[in-house]
C-alpha positions in Angstrom: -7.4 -46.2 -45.7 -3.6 -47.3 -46.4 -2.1 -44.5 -44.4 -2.1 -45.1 -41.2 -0.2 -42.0 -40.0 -3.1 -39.8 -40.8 -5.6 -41.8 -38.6 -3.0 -41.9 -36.0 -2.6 -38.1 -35.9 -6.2 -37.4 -35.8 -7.0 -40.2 -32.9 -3.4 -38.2 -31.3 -5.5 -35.2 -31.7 -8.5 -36.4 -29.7 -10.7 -37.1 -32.9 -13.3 -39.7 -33.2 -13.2 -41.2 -36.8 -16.4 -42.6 -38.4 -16.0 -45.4 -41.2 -18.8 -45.1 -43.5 -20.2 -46.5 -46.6 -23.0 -44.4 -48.4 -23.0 -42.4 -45.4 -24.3 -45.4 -43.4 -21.8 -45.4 -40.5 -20.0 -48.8 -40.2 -18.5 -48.2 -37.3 -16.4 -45.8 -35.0 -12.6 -45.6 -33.9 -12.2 -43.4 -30.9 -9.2 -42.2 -29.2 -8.1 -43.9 -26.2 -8.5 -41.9 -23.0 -5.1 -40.7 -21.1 -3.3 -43.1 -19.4 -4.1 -43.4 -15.1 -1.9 -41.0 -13.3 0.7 -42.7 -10.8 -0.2 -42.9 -7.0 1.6 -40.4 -4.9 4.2 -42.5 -2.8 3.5 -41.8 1.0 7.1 -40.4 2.8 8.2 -43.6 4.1 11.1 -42.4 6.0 8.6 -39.5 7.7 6.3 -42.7 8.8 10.0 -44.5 9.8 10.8 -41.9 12.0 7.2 -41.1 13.7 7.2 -44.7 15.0 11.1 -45.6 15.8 12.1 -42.3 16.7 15.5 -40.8 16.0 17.0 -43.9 17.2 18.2 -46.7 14.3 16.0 -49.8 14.0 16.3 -52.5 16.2 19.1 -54.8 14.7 20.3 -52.0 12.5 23.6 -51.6 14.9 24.6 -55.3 14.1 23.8 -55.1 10.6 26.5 -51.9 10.8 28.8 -53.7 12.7 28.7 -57.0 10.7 29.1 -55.0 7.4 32.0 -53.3 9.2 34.3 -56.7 9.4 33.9 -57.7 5.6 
């Protein structure tokens, strides 16, 4: 087969393609399963703020303050 765009819309399709040669099968070409979802992020600031509080990070006011002269 010289056109590839053919086999590549089939195999987009979700088509399994046989090659055969006096319908002995030589082999198979079979569409690549969908790609792995991405992992859920957890709520970072929700898991900040259950363990320090309302209250800034320890440090944070100097790191404020510091920022503050430049």
């Amino acid at each position: 087969m010289r056109d590839t765009r053919q086999l590549k819309a089939w195999l987009r399709a979700g088509k399994t393609i046989e090659i055969r040669e006096r319908d002995h099968v030589l082999g198979r070409i079979v569409p690549g399963g969908s790609p792995p979802k991405p992992h859920d992020w957890p709520d970072f600031a929700a898991r900040t703020k259950e363990i320090f509080g309302e209250g800034l990070l320890p440090g944070t006011d100097l790191l404020i303050d510091e920022r503050g002269r430049y």
